[in-house]
VOTORRO-944189 format. One record per residue (C-alpha): x, y, z; residue in three letters. Coordinates in steps of 0.25 Angstrom, whole numbers. Layout:
X; Y; Z; ALA
...
//
This chain:
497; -910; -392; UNK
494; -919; -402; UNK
481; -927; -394; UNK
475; -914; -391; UNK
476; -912; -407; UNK
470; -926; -409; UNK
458; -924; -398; UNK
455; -912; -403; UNK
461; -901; -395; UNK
458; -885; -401; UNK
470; -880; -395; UNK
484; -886; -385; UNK
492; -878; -379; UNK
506; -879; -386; UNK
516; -870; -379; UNK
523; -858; -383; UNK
535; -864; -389; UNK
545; -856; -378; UNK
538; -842; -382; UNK
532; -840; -370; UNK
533; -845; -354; UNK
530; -860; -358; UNK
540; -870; -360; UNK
541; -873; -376; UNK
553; -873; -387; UNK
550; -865; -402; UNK
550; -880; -406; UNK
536; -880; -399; UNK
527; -875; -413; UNK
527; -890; -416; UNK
517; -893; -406; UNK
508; -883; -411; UNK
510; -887; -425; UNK
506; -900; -421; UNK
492; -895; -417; UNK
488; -887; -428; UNK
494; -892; -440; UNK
491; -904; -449; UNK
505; -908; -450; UNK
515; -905; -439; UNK
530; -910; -434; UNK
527; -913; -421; UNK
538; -913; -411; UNK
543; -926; -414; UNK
535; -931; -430; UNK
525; -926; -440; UNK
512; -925; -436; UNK
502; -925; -446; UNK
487; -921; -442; UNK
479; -928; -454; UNK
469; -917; -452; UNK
466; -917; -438; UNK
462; -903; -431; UNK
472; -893; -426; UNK
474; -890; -412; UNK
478; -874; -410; UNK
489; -873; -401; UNK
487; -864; -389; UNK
498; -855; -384; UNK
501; -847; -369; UNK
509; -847; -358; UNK
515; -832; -358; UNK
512; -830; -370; UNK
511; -815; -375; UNK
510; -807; -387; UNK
524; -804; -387; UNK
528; -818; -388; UNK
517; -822; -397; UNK
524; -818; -409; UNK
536; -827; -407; UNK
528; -836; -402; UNK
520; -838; -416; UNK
532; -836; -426; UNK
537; -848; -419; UNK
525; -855; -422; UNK
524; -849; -435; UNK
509; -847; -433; UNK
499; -838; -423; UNK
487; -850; -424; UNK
487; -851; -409; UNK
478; -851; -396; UNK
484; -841; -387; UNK
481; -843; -372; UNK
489; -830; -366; UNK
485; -827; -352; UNK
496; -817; -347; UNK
500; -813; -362; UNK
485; -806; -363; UNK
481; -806; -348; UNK
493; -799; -345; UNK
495; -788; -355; UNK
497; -774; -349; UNK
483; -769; -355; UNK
476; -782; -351; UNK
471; -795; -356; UNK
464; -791; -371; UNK
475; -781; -373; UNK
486; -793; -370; UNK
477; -802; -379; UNK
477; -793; -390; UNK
493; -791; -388; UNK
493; -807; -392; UNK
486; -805; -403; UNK
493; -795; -408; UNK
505; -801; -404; UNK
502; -812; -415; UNK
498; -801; -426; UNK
513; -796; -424; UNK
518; -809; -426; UNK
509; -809; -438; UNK
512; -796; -443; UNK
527; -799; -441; UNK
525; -812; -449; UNK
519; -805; -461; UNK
531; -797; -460; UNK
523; -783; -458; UNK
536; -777; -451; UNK
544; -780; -461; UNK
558; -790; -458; UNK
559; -789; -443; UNK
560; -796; -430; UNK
544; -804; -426; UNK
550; -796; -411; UNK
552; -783; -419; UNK
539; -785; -428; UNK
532; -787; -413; UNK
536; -774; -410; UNK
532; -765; -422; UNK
519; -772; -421; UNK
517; -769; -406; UNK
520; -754; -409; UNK
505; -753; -416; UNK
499; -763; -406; UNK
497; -757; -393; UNK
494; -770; -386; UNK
505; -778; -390; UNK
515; -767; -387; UNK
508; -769; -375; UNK
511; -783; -372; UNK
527; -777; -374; UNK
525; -770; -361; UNK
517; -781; -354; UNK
526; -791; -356; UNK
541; -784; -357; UNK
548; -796; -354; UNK
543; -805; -366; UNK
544; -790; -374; UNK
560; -788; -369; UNK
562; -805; -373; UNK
555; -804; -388; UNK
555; -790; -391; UNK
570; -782; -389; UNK
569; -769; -388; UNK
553; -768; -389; UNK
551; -758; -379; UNK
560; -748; -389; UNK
554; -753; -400; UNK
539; -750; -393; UNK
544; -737; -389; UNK
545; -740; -376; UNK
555; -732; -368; UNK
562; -730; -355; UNK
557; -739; -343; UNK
544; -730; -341; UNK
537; -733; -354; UNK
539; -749; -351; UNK
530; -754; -338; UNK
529; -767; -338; UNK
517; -775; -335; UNK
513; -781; -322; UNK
514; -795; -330; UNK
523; -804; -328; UNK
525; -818; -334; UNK
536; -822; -325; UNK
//
């Protein structure tokens, strides 16, 4: 990571820190701190940048915009290059839907941030958002399993009720 910094590199593909399929630990941020900031403690000393450019860091592999929001609380930041595939391409209402559910998906977290729902959960202040947002409520049904993991008792707190009003979608990440 550190080369591709000093030759230059826009973006490198960090990882997603064990939020998403790829292999990673929370620990992980440091890599990403060490491309975009001035001063960063790298995994093993302090790097200090002397004023070279930034590197953004880039971010896939399963990830969706129900696990963006943990995701950037880890990170402490959204200032990222999101390559999701199946998290847009594989919404139930199609890829622009699915790509506007990750946007709003870090609007949430934002939203959450700020505090805009008052003093609870970032999983429940996903929730209240997704009430008003049609297509990350969306994402909920399209990826139940990630919803059931990060978000317990969502299909209650979105209303959903009995096993008619929950189909899942035909995609699967396993």
């Amino acid at each position: 990571t550190k080369i591709s910094r000093v030759i230059g590199a826009s973006g490198i593909h960090v990882g997603t820190m064990s939020f998403s399929k790829m292999e990673g630990d929370a620990s992980d941020k440091n890599i990403a701190y060490m491309l975009q900031d001035g001063e960063a403690d790298g995994p093993y000393y302090r790097q200090e940048w002397q004023g070279m450019k930034e590197t953004t860091p880039i971010i896939s592999g399963g990830m969706n915009s129900l696990r963006l929001p943990a995701f950037f609380e880890n990170l402490g930041h959204s200032n990222v290059i999101l390559t999701a595939g199946g998290g847009a391409f594989g919404h139930k209402d199609g890829p622009k839907i699915g790509a506007i559910s990750c946007r709003q998906g870090e609007e949430a977290w934002k939203q959450w941030k700020a505090g805009q729902f008052g003093n609870i959960s970032l999983s429940d202040g996903v929730i209240e958002y997704a009430k008003t947002h049609e297509e990350i409520k969306g994402a909920f049904l399209t990826f139940q399993k990630d919803a059931d993991q990060i978000y317990p008792g969502w299909k209650e707190k979105l209303g959903y009720t009995g096993e008619s009003s929950v189909q899942a979608a035909s995609f699967d990440w396993a």
